[in-house]
C-alpha positions, -999 to +999 in steps of 0.1 A: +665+675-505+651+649-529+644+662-567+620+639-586+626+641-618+593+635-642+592+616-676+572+651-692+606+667-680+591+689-648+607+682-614+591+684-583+612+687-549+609+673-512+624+693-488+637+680-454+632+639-473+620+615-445+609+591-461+592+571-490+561+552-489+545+531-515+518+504-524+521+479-550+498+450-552+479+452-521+511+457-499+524+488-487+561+494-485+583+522-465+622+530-469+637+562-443+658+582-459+688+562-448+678+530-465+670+551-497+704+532-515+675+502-517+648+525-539+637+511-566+609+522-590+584+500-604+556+514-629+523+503-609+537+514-576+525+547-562+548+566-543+543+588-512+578+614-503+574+630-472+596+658-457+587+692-454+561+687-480+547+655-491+541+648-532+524+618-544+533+602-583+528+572-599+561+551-609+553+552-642+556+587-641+593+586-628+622+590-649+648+594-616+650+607-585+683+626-567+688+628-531+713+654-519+725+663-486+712+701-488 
């Protein structure tokens, strides 16, 4: 499960994380859930989770995300 926790204090949840892809000045990046130690979060990045559900956000929008093994 990956929680993503929101700067206007809402959290929005990923069941089943895969995997995280973003775009950030033209390029396009993509991290599995095993190489998720290497996240980072930059402001003008958008950010694509995929698992169960998939949730698009901004990374200006991020204040921190939690993975967990449930």
């Amino acid at each position: 499960m990956l929680d993503i926790h929101l700067k206007d204090q809402t959290v929005v949840s990923v069941s089943k994380f895969e995997k995280v892809v973003y775009s950030m000045s033209g390029s396009r990046y993509e991290l599995s859930s095993e190489q998720f130690d290497s996240f980072r979060i930059f402001d003008a990045a958008t950010y694509n989770f995929e698992g169960s559900n998939k949730i698009s956000v901004r990374g200006d929008q991020i204040l921190f995300v939690e993975l967990s093994n449930s």
